[in-house]
N, C-alpha and C positions, 0 to 999 in steps of 0.2 A: 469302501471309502471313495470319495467322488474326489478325479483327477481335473483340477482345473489350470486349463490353457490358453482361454482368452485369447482371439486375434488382439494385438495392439493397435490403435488409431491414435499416431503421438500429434498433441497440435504443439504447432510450433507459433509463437504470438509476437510478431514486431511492432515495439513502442518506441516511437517519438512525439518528441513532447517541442509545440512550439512557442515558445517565450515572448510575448510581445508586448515589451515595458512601455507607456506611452511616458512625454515627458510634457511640463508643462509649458505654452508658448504665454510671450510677453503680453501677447493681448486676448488670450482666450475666449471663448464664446461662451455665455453661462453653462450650456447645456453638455460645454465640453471643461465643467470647473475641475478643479486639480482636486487630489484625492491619493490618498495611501498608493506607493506603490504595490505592484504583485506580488502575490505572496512568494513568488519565486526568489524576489531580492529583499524580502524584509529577514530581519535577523531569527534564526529559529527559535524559541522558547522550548523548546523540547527536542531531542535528536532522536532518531531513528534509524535501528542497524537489524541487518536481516544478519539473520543466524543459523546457519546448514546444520543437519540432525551429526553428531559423534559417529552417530549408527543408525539405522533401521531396521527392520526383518518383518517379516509377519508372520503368527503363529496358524500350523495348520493341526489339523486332529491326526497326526502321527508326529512323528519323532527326529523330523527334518527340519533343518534349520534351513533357513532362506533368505541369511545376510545379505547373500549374494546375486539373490534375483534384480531384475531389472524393474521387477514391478511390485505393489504393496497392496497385498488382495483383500476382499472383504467379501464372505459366498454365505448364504443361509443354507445348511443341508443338515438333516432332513428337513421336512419341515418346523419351522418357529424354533428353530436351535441356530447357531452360530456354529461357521465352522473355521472362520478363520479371523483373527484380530491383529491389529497394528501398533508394532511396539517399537517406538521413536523415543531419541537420549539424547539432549541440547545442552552445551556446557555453556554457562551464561557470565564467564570469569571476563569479556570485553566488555560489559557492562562497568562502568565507575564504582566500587566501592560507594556506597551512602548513595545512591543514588534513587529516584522513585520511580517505579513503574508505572507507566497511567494504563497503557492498554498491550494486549500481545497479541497475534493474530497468529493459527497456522494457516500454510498456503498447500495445498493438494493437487498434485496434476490430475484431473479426472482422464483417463485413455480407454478404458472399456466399461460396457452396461450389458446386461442380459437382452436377451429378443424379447422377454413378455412383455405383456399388456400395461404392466403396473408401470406409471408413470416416472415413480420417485422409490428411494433407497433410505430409511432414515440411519443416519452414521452421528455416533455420540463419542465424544472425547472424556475421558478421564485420566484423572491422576493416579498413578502404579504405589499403589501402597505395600506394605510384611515382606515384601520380595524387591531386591536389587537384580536386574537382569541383567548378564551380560547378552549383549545383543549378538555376537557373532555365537553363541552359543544353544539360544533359547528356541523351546519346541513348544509345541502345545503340552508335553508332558510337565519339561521343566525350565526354569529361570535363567541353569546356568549350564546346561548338559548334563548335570546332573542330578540336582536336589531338584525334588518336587514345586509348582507352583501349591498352595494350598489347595487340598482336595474341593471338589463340587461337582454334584451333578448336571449341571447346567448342558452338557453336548454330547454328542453322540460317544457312545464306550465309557462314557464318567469321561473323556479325557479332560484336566478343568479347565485351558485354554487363560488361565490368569484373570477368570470371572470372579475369585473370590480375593481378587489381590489386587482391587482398584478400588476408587471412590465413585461418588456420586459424578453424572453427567455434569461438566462445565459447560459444556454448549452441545446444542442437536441442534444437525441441519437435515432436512429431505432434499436429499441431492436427487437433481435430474439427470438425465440422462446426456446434457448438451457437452462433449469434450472441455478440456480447459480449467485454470485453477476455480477449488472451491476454497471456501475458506470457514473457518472457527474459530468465535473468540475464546482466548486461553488465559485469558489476562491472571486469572483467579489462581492458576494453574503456575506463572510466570512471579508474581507476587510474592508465593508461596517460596519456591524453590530459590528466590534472589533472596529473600530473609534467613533462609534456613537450608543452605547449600548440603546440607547432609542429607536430607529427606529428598531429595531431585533423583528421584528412583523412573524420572523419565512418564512416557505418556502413551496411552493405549488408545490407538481409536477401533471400535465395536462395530460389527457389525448389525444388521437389522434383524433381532432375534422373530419379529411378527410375520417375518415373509413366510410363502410358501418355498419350498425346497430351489437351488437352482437360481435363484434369485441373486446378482450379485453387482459387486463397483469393483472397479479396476483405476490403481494409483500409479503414476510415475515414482520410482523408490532413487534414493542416492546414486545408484549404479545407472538409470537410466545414462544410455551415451548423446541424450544430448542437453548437454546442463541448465539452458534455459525453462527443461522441463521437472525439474527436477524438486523436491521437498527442502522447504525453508518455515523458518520462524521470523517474521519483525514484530518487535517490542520499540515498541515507544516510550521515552524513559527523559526525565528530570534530574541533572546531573546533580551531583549536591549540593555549588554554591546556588542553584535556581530554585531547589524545590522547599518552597516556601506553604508548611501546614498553615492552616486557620488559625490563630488562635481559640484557647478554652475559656469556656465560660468559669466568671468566679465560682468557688467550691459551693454546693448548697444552692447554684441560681440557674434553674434549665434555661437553654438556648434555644433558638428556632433559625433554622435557614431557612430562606427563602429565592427560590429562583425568579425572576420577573417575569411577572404577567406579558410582557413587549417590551421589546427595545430596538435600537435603530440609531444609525443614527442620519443630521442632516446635512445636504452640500447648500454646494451654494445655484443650484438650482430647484428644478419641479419634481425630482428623482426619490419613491420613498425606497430606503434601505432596509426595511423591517426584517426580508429573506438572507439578507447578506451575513456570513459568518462572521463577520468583522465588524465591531466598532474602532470609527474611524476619528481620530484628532490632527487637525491639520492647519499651518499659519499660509495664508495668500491672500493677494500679495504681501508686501513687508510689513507686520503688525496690524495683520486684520485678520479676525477666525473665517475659517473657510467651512469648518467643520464642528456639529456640535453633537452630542449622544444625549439618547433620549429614553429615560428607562422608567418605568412603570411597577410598581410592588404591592400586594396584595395583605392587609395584615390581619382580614379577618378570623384566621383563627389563632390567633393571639385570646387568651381568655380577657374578655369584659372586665376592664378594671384594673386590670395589671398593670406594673409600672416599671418602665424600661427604664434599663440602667447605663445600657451602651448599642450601639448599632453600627455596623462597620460597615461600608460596601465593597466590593471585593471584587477586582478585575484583573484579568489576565494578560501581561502585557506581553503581545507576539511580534512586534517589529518598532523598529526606530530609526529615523534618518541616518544617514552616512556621514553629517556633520561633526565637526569638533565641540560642538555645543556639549556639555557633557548631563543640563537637565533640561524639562521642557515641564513647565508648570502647569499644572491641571486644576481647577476648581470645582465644585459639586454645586450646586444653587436647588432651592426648591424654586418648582413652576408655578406660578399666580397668573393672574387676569383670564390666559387658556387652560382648557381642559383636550388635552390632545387626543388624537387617534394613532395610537404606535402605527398600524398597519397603513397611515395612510397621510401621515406629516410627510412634508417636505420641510427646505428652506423657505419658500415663502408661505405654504399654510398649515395651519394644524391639525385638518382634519381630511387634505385633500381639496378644499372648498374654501374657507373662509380663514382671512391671513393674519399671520402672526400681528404684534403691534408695531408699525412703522417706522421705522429708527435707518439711522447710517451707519450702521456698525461697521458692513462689511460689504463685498466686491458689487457693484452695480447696484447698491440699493436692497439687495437680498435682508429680509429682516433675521433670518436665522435665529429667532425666537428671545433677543438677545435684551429686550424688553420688556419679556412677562418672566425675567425672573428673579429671586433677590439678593439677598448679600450672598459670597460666597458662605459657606457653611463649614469647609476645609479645603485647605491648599496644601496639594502636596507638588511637589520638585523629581518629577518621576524620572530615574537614570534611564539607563539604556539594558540594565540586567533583564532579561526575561523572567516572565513569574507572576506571583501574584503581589498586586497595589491594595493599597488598604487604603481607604478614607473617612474619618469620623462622622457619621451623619445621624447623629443621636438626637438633637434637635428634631431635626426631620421627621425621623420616625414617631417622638412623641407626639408630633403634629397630629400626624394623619393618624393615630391611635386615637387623640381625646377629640378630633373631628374631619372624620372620614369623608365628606361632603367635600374638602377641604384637597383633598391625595389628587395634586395631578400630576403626582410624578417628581422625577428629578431631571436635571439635565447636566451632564458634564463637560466641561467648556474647555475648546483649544487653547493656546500662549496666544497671546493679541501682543506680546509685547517681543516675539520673535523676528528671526529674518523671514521670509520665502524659503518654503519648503522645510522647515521643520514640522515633524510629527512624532506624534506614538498611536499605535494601533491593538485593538485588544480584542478579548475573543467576545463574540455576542452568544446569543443564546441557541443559534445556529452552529456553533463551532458542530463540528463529529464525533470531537471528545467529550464526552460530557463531564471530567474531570475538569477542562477547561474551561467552562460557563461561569459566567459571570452570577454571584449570591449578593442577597444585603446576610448579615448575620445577627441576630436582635436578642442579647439577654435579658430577662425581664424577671422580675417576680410575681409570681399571681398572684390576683387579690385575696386569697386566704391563705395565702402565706406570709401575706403581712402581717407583724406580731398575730401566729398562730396559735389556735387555742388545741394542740397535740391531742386531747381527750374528745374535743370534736370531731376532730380529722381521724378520728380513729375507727370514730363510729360509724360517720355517713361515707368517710373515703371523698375520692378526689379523683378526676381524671386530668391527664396532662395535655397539651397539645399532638395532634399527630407529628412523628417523626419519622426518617425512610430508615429502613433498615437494609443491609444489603442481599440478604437470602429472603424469601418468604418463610415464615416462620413457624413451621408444625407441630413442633416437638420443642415445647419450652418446659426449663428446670430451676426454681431460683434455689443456686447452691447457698452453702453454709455462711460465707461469707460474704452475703447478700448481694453478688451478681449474679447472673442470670445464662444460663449456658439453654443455646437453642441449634435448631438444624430442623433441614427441609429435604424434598427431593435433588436440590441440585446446590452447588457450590456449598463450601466448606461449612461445618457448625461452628458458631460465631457465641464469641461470650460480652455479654453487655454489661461497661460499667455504668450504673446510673449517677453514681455522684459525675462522672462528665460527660455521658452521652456517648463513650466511644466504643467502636466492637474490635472484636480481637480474634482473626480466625484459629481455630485450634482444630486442623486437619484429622479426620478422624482414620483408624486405619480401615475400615470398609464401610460401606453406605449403610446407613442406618436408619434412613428413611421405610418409617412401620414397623420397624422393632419394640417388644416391650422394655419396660424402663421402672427401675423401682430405686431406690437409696437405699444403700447398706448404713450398717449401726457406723462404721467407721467418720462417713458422710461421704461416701464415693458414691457415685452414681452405675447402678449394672444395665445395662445395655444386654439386651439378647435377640438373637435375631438382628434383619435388616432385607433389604432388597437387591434382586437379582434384575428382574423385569416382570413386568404383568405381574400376578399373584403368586409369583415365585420368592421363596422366602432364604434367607441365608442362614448357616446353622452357627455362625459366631458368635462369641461372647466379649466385651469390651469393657472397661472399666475404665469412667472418665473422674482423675484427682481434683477435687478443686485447690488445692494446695501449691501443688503443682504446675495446674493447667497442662496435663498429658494426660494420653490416651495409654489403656496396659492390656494388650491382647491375652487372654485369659484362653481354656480348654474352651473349645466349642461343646453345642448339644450335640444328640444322636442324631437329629433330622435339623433341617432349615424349618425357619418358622417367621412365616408372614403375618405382620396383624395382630402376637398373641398377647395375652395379659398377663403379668408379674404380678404375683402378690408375696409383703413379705409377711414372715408365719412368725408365732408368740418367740419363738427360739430363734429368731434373725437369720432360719433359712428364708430364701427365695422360690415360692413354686410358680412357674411358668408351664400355660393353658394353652390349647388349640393352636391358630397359625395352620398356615400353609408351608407345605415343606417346597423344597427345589424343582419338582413336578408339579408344584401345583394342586398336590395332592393333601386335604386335611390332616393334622396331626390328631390320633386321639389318644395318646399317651403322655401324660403328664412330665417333668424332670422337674428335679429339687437343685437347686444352687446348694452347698454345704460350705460355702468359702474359697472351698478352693479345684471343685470339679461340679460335674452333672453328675446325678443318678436318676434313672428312667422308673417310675412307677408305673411295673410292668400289670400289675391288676386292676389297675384304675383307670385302663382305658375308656375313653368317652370322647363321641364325636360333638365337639360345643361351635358355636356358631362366633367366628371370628370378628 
């Protein structure tokens, strides 16, 4: 068994941050127009709190626990086996009640790398499923010092190192070898365990099962003695009264979101903001727009002939002046006489070249576009709560539907009837969260589902608009009660309702990515098999209720099985074919499901082609 001791190399990283709010002078120069302050001093819409692990350790292939190390190892031995994984518990009870998570990150001190050649390390995070670990306890054998992790052959001795007691990869990175934090998104991971605090069985990160032996990363762990270097969680998170869902579409009428083509918005100079994360609204001097936003939407695949019912635009509002004002009024306009260039408007032109229409609107003559556009279309009275703004622009939309020649856009317009220096500022398409991006939201009904003839639609079918989903989707089931349970190689399997579009993760307890899959008479779905790595297959059995919506870990097979096929027989057993077992090795032995165990059809071996 290989003894590793790694030299440490700790970096140690000093940050400072310098803040440098400009303010605005009484006669400014265009080129120096007033504009949202930094984001340092606008109000947050979202808060962010780092979160130190309960515990750490990381399991090695013997029987030692290593709460107490200073460091969180990760080593491939022998070759393409794992020999050591990282077992981290975050209690997420400082988080708000009701609150939403947008995004979660872990942060990793990297301190040591092997001497070979190979450039990178890949290290995958997952969620610790069948096993609760106590962390000052756990070995590569077992969870708690004493009970077993779920057997698998996966490492050197069978020891199973909690390979068959996680999910699917939430995030892989190819770490380098350069010291200093790495990082993984766990958002999915973070999500999970704030909805359903009983299942926060904590998180595993994996080592690189493809290296060659020897091959290894080295983490700063809890203990590390100097705390800047040290493992943390930040979660980004929507308190309750801010986090404001979408609206559903009425029952029976699909939806379509759409993100913008461009946006931007304009000063009152030659400056285009297309890159900027921020759309900006802003009054300078006293009852003149200084600032106008400029966004762009795409609606061709909307199906030909469809007729929208509603369309919402949808911005996220991240700062507001320090005034006692308590609203600052926003209007929406469609844009006429120009046809812009998001990436390349300013305040006086719309394309970079040739200029808005001449007007006095605002500071020096700048025409801020405030002439090519028309009646407002909604006015809304935006507070100061962070979150998302809703605006009616249903007109609009059917515009640029029944004449697309017509789409140049919208533009949203600052208070002209304020003092100096009021604003609201919202996220563009830039933001980093992409939870924060600004949507239009367009209910529509397509045109053959206008008084539908059921008997035709039955024959020729229909397809819908594309919509995103949030896993990639490999393994789709439409259960009994006509939603639709699916799952991939990574993040959670997700159940789709189609009467509103919405998914619903339903954490599986081990990855079932290339497991076969059949329906029992009950209408439960059997899952057999799932994935380790490569063409290594797991020998578990799963049973997903649609009733329910839960997962019921059943007796495993005799072997893992990668890839194989389920069929069910005249008598409602299930026989389960080929696959690869936990080596990698073909299975030519068939097992029957009977209900409620396997039995091996030990003369019926045959090698079949996965």
């Amino acid at each position: 068994m290989p003894t590793f001791k790694p030299s440490q190399a700790l970096l140690a990283l000093a940050l400072s941050i310098a803040l440098i709010v400009g303010s605005c002078q009484d006669q400014p120069s265009v080129t120096e127009a007033p504009h949202a302050p930094h984001a340092a001093v606008m109000a947050a819409p979202l808060q962010t709190t780092a979160i130190s692990p309960t515990g750490d350790t990381y399991l090695n292939i013997n029987a030692t626990n290593n709460a107490t190390a200073a460091t969180l190892n990760l080593y491939t031995w022998p070759d393409a086996r794992s020999a050591n994984a990282i077992v981290m518990k975050f209690d997420l009870a400082s988080i708000p009640a009701g609150s939403t998570v947008s995004s979660a990150t872990l942060h990793l001190n990297l301190t040591g790398s092997d001497a070979s050649a190979d450039p990178t390390y890949t290290v995958t995070v997952h969620r610790i499923v069948n096993k609760n670990p106590v962390v000052s306890s756990a070995t590569g054998y077992t969870y708690d010092g004493s009970n077993s992790w779920t057997p698998n052959s996966c490492c050197y001795n069978n020891i199973p190192l909690a390979q068959a007691d996680i999910g699917a990869a939430v995030d892989t990175k190819n770490v380098d070898k350069a010291p200093g934090f790495k990082e993984w998104d766990v958002t999915s991971l973070v999500q999970g365990w704030f909805s359903n605090p009983a299942a926060n069985f904590g998180l595993l990160v994996n080592s690189d099962p493809s290296k060659a032996r020897d091959r290894y990363r080295t983490f700063s762990s809890s203990e590390d003695p100097v705390p800047s270097s040290r493992p943390y969680l930040t979660v980004v998170y929507a308190p309750p009264d801010t986090a404001t869902p979408p609206p559903q579409p009425p029952a029976g009428q699909p939806s379509s979101l759409f993100p913008p083509i461009g946006d931007t918005y304009l000063n009152i100079n030659a400056t285009n903001n297309a890159a900027a994360p921020t759309l900006n609204l802003y009054t300078w001097p006293d009852a003149k727009s200084a600032n106008a936003i400029v966004m762009k939407f795409d609606l061709r695949t909307l199906p030909a002939g469809s007729t929208i019912s509603s369309a919402t635009l949808n911005l996220n509002l991240t700062g507001s002046d320090a005034s006692a004002d308590p609203t600052y009024t926003v209007t929406v306009h469609k844009i006429v006489n120009k046809n812009p260039v998001v990436n390349s408007a300013t305040g006086y032109t719309y394309d970079g070249v040739n200029s808005w229409t001449p007007n006095g609107c605002c500071y020096n003559g700048v025409p801020l576009a405030q002439a090519d556009i028309g009646a407002p279309v909604d006015t809304k009275n935006v507070d100061k709560t962070p979150g998302f703004k809703q605006w009616d622009v249903t007109s609009l939309a059917r515009d640029w539907l029944s004449n697309p020649a017509a789409n140049f856009g919208l533009l949203v317009n600052s208070d002209p009837s304020k003092a100096r220096d009021r604003y609201r500022t919202f996220s563009s398409s830039d933001d980093s969260t992409p939870s924060r991006r600004p949507y239009l939201r367009v209910v529509y009904t397509p045109p053959d589902t206008v008084a539908p003839s059921p008997e035709v639609e039955a024959r020729v079918g229909r397809w819908s608009s594309v919509f995103p989903a949030p896993i990639v989707q490999l393994h789709v089931h439409l259960l009994r009660d006509g939603t639709v349970l699916s799952w991939g190689l990574q993040g959670d399997p997700q159940v789709w309702e189609p009467a509103t579009g919405t998914f619903t993760p339903v954490p599986s307890p081990s990855l079932l990515f290339c497991a076969g899959h059949t329906f029992l008479a009950d209408g439960r779905l059997l899952v057999a098999g799932g994935h380790i790595s490569g063409v290594r297959g797991l020998p578990n059995t799963n049973l997903f209720d649609a009733a329910t919506r839960s997962w019921q870990v059943a007796p495993p097979m005799a072997r893992g099985r990668w890839y194989p096929t389920n069929t069910t027989l005249p008598d409602g057993e299930v026989l389960s074919v080929a696959g690869t077992d936990e080596n990698s090795t073909a299975v030519p032995i068939p097992e029957i499901w009977d209900g409620t165990r396997w039995r091996q059809l030990t003369t019926a071996g045959m090698v079949l082609e996965y």
